[in-house]
C-alpha positions as CSV (number, residue, x, y, z in Angstrom):
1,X,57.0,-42.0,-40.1
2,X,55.1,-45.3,-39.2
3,X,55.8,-44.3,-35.4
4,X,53.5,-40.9,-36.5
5,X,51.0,-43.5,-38.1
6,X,50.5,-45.7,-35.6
7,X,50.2,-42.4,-32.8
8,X,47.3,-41.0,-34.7
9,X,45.5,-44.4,-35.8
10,X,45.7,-45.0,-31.4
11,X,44.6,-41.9,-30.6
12,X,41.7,-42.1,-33.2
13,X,40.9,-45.6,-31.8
14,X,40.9,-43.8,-28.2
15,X,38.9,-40.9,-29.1
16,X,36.1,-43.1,-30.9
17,X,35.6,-45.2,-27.8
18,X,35.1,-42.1,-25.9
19,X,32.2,-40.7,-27.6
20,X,30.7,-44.7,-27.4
21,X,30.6,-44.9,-23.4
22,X,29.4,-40.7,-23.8
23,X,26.1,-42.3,-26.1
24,X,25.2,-44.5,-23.2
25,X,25.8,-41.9,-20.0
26,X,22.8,-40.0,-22.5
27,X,20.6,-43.1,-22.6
28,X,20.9,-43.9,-19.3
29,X,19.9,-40.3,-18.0
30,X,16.9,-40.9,-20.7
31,X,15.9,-44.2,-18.8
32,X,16.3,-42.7,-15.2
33,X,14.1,-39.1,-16.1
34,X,11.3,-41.6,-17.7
35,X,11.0,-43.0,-14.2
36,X,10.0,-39.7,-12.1
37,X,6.5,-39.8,-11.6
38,X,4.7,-36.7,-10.7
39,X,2.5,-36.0,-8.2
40,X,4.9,-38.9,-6.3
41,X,6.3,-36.6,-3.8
42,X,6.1,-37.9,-0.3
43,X,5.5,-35.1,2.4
44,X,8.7,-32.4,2.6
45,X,10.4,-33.4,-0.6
46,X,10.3,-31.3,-4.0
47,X,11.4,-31.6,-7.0
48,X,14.8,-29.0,-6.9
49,X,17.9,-27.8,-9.6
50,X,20.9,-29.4,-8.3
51,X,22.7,-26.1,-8.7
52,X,19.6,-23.4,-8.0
53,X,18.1,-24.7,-4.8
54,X,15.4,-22.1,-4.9
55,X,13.7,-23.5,-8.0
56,X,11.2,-26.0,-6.9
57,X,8.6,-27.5,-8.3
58,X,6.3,-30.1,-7.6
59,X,6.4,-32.1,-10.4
60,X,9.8,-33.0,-12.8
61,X,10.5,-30.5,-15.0
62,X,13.9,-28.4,-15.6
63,X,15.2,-25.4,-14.2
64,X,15.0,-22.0,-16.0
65,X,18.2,-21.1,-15.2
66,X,20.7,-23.5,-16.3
67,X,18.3,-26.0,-18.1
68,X,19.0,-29.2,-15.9
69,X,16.6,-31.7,-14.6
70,X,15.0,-31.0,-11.6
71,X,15.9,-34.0,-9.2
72,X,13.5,-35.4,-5.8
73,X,14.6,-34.4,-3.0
74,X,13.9,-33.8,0.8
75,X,13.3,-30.1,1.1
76,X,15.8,-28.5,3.6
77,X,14.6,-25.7,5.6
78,X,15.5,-22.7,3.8
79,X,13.3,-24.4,1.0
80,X,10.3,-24.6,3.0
81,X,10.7,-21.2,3.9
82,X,11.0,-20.3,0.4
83,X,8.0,-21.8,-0.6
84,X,5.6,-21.0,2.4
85,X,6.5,-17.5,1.9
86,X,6.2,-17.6,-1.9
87,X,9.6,-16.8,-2.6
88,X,10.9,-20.1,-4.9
89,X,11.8,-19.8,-8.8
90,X,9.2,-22.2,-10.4
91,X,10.3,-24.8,-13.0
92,X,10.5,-23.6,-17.2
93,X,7.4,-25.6,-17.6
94,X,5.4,-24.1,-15.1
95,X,6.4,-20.4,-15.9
96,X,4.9,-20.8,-19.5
């Protein structure tokens, strides 16, 4: 029986540390977005979706797709494409 206490009490101890380093990741990522400036693109880069490569924008925003931030980048070809012929998704904030 104490065996059964102590197992529980361990994982508890465990599971509370988790959500602890979890706070952090979220504050950090709050730090790191507050730090893209717009309008700080250098010639060729965009600001992109991680996953959805044709959403591009030139300022940080988030993609309407999945919701995630849109990150700087160097714009590959098929991006450039994309956006001289018109063809890119544009951020959530900019389809408002």
């Amino acid at each position: 029986m104490r065996k059964i206490h102590l197992m529980m009490l361990l994982s508890l101890g465990l599971m509370g540390t988790g959500c602890d380093s979890n706070q952090k990741s979220q504050e950090t990522t709050t730090t790191v977005e507050s730090k893209q400036e717009p309008g700080s693109l250098a010639a060729g880069e965009t600001f992109t979706c991680p996953m959805h490569p044709e959403v591009m924008s030139d300022n940080f925003g988030h993609c309407p797709k999945c919701g995630m931030n849109l990150e700087k980048q160097k714009m590959t070809a098929e991006q450039v494409k994309m956006k001289q012929e018109g063809t890119f998704v544009k951020s959530r904030e900019e389809q408002q």
